[in-house]
N, C-alpha and C positions, 0 to 999 in steps of 0.2 A: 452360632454367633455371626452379626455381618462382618461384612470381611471386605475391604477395599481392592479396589484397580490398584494392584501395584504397580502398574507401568507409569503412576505418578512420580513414585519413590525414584524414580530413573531420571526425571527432570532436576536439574541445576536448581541450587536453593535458594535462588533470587532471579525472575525475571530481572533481564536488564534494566527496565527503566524504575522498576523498585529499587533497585540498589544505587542507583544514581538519585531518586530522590532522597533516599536514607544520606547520602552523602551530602548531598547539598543541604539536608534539614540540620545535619551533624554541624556543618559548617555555621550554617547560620545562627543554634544553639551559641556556638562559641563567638561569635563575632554578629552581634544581635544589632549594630549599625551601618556592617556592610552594605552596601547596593546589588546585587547579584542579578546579571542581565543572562537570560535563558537561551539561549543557539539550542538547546538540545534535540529536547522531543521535537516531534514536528507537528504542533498544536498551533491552528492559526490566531492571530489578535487583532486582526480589523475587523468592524462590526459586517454586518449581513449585506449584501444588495438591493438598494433601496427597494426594488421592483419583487422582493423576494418575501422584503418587512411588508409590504401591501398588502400582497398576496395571504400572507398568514394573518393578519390582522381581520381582512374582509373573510376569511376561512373560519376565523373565530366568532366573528360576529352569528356567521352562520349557523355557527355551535349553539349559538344564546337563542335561537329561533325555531319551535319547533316543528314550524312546515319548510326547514329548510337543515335539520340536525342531521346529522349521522350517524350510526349507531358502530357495528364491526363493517368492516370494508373486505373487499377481497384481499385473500393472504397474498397473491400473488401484485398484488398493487394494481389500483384504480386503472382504469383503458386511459383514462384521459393526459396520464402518467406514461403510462409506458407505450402511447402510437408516438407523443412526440419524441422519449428519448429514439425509439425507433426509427424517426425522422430525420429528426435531425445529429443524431449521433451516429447514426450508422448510415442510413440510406443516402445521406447527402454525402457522403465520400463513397460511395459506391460497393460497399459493403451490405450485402443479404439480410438483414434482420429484421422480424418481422416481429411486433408489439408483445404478440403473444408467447412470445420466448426473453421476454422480460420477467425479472423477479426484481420486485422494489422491497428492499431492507433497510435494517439499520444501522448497516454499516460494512465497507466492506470487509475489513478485521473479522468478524463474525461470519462472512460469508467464507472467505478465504481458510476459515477454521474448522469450520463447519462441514464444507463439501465434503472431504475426505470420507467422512459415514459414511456414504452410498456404497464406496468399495470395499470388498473383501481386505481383513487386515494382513495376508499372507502377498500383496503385491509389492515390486520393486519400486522402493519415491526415490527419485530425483530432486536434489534441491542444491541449489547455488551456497558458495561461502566465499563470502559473506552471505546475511541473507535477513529478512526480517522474521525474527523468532517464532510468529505466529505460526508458519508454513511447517516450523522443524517438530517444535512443541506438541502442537495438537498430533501430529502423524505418532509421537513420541508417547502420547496419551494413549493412542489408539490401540499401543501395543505390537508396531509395525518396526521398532527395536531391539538392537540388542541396550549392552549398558554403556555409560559415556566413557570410554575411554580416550586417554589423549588429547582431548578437547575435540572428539567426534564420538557421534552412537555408531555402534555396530547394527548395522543392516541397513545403512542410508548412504548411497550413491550421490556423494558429494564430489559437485563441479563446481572446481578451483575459480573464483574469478582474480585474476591480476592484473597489473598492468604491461602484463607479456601479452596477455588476448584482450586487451584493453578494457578490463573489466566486461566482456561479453562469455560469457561462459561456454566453450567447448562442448560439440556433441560426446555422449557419453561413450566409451568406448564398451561398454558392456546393453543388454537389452534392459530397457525397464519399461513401467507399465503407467506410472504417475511423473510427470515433470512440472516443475514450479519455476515461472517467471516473470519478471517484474522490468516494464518499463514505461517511464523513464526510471530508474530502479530505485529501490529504496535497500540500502543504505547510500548505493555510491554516487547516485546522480547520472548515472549513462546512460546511454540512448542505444535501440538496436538499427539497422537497418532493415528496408523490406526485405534485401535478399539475405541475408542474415537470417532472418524471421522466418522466411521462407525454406532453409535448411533444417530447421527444427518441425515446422508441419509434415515438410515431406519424412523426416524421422517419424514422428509421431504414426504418421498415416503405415510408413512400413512395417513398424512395430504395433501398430495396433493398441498405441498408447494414448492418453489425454494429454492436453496439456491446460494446466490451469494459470493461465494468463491477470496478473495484476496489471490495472492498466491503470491505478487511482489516480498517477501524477501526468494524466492526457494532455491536461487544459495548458499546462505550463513548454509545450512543444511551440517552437516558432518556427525551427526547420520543416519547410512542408514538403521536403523529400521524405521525412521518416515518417511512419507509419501511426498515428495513432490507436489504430485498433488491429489484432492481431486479424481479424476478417475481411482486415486489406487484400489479406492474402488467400490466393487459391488454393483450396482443400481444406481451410481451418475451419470451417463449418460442421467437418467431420469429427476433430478432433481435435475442438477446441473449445474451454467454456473460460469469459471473460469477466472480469471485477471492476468496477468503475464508483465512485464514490464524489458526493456531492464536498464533503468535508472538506476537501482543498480545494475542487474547483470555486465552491462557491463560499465559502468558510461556513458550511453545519457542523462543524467538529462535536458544538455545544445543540444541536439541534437532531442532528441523526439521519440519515436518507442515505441510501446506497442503493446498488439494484447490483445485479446479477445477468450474465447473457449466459441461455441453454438453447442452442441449436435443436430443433428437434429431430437432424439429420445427424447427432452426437451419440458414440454406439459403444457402451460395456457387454462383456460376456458374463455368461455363467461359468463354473468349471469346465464345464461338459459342451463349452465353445456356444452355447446356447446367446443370440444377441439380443439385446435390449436397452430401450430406450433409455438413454442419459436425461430426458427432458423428463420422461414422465415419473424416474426414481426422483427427481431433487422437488418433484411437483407434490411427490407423497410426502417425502420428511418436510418440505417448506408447511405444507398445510396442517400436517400434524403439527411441528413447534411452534410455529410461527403465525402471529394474528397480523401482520403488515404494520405500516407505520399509517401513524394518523395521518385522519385529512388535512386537515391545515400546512400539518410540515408538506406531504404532497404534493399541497399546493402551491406552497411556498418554490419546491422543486421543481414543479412545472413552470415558476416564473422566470426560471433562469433561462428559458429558451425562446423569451417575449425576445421585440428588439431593446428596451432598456435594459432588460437581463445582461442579453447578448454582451453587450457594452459595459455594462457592471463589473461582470465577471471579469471580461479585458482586462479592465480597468487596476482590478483586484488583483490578479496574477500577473500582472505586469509589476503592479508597486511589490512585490515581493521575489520576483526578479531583479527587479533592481538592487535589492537589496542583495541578493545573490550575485550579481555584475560585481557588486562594490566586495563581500566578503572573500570573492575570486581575484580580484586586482590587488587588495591587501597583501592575502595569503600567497601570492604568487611575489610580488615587492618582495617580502620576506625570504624567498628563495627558496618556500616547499611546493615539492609538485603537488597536485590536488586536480581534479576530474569533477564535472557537475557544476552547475551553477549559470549553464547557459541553455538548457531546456526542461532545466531540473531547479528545485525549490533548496535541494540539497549538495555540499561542497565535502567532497571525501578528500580528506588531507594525509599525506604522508607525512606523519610527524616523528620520522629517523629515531624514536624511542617506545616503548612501553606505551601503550593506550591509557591504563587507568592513571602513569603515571602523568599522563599529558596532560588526561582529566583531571587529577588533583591540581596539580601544575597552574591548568587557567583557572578554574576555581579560586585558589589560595591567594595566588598572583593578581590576576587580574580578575575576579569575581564573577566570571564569564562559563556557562554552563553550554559544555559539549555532549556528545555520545561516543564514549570510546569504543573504537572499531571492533575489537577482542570482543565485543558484547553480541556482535554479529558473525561472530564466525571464527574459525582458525585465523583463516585468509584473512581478516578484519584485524588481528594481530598488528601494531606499529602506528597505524593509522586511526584517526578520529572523523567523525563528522558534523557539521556545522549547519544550523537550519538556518533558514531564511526567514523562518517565519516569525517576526517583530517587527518595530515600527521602526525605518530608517533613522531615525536618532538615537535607540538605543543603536543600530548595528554601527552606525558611525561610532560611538562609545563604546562598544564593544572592541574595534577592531584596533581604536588607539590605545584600551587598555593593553589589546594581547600584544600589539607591539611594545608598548613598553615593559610588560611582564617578562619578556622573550628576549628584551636584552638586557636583562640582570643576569 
């Protein structure tokens, strides 16, 4: 008979953001004239960059031509793709990377859930709590657990984030061999510093560990003390593979482009201490699963780095900052602490009660769609979070709603 991966059966019976749709569809069934304004997910709502709609449009045209079509493209994404992220993503902040240590995807969700295959499923994972579900999940599929108890798996070295380490999470006091990081971070909106960042490579490097670095929310950094790419720093070349994602720099949420950084100086073992190449294992599963993203979108991805790009994007991640300024000055009026919303798209709120209960709460009240923090973590317990991503008039409406929900 077939017989299933039970290490599914170990996963929670509702991805977070299912269970908040379920709830919000629930609500809207009963109350079918509501207006109900989205903070939740963090799916963006402005259209593309005008320089981005060009690009894809002349891409397409392309397509309709057949001394000018394309047929399959490199799995690893087109050169013309990845010398500029190379350029201008890495090597203009003074960062090592060189084209061919690019991997263009569809996304970095997929990439971030993905890598994990290449390792043996008997290693120790590191991951933050809070944390975004993908990172726990997939390691969880993999068979790298035990079973949930307590609102944690057994066999996953979770580091606490609070606001005692200011949401930056502590080196681990035990060895491990996988760690998982995200910034500016998703859920909480923090930020690290270099030399912060730089205590965790030289961990990495001691132990002989990876670190899988999310970097998706880069674009939205203003402070240009902090570090956008973990290859700021000295040594992570070694022992470190990074995620980057066009979805929120540029809004393809509805379009798809992600890429992938693999050092080819990035080094796993055998058992038997035997090393090898990080670049050239994720080069065999990437070409085995993976046909690349189309041309068009590509090229669309390439325009983000024109100089109209350049300023589009500004332009784009500014206006949703803003909206972030304004969700942080409300919630803070209000009198609850909260974190993010000044290099980050996202606003973590202490809301001094129960998370779903908070989530029902604005929902009901004020028709206003959060993410209760409990969905991310233990440590996510009490706390909700708040997207930026909509059109400053709803978040204006949104924020007088939850003000006046919040004093009844």
């Amino acid at each position: 008979m077939i017989k299933i991966n039970e290490n599914f059966l170990k996963l929670q019976a509702s991805y977070l953001f299912s269970e908040i749709a379920r709830r919000v569809s629930d609500f809207q069934s009963e109350n079918p004239g509501k207006d109900i304004i989205r903070l939740g997910i963090g799916d963006v709502t402005c259209a593309l960059p005008l320089a981005c709609i060009d690009a894809l449009h002349k891409a397409v045209d392309e397509m309709a031509d057949a001394s000018t079509f394309r047929g399959y493209g490199p799995e690893q994404g087109y050169d013309f793709l990845r010398e500029i992220i190379a350029k201008e993503d890495f090597q203009s902040r003074g960062a090592d990377v060189a084209g061919d240590e690019i991997f263009v995807s569809d996304g970095a969700k997929c990439d971030t859930g993905n890598f994990q295959e290449i390792f043996s499923t008997d290693i120790k994972v590191a991951i933050p709590d809070p944390v975004y579900p993908v990172y726990l999940d997939t390691n969880v599929m993999a068979g790298r657990t035990g079973l949930y108890n307590d609102g944690r798996y057994d066999g996953i070295t979770y580091m606490d984030v609070t606001r005692e380490n200011r949401f930056v999470p502590d080196l681990p006091d035990e060895t491990v061999d996988l760690i998982y990081l995200c910034f500016p971070n998703n859920p909480t909106g923090a930020t690290i510093t270099k030399a912060q960042l730089k205590k965790w490579v030289d961990f990495a490097r001691q132990s002989k560990a990876i670190i899988l670095y999310d970097a998706a929310y880069e674009a939205f950094i203003r402070d240009d003390s902090l570090p956008r790419s973990i290859y700021e720093v000295e040594g992570a070349r070694d022992v470190a593979i990074e995620f980057r994602s066009f979805s929120k720099t540029a809004g393809f949420t509805g379009v798809r482009c992600a890429y992938t950084v693999v050092p080819k100086s990035c080094m796993a073992y055998t058992a038997s201490g035997e090393e090898h190449s990080v670049h050239s294992l994720w080069n065999r599963r990437h070409t085995t699963k993976f046909n690349s993203v189309s041309y068009p979108v590509q090229r669309a991805a390439e325009a983000v780095y024109s100089a109209e790009g350049k300023a589009q994007v500004q332009e784009l991640t500014d206006y949703y900052l803003k909206n972030a300024a304004l969700i942080r000055e409300e919630v803070s009026a209000l009198g609850y602490d909260c974190v993010g919303g000044e290099n980050s798209p996202y606003i973590w709120i202490d809301g001094n009660k129960d998370s779903w209960e908070f989530f029902d709460l604005l929902l009901k009240r004020a028709g206003v769609v959060c993410t209760p923090g409990a969905g991310f973590g233990r440590c996510g317990e009490g706390f909700i979070r708040l997207s930026a991503f909509n059109n400053y008039e709803n978040v204006e409406k949104a924020m007088t709603r939850i003000k006046d929900a919040l004093k009844v």
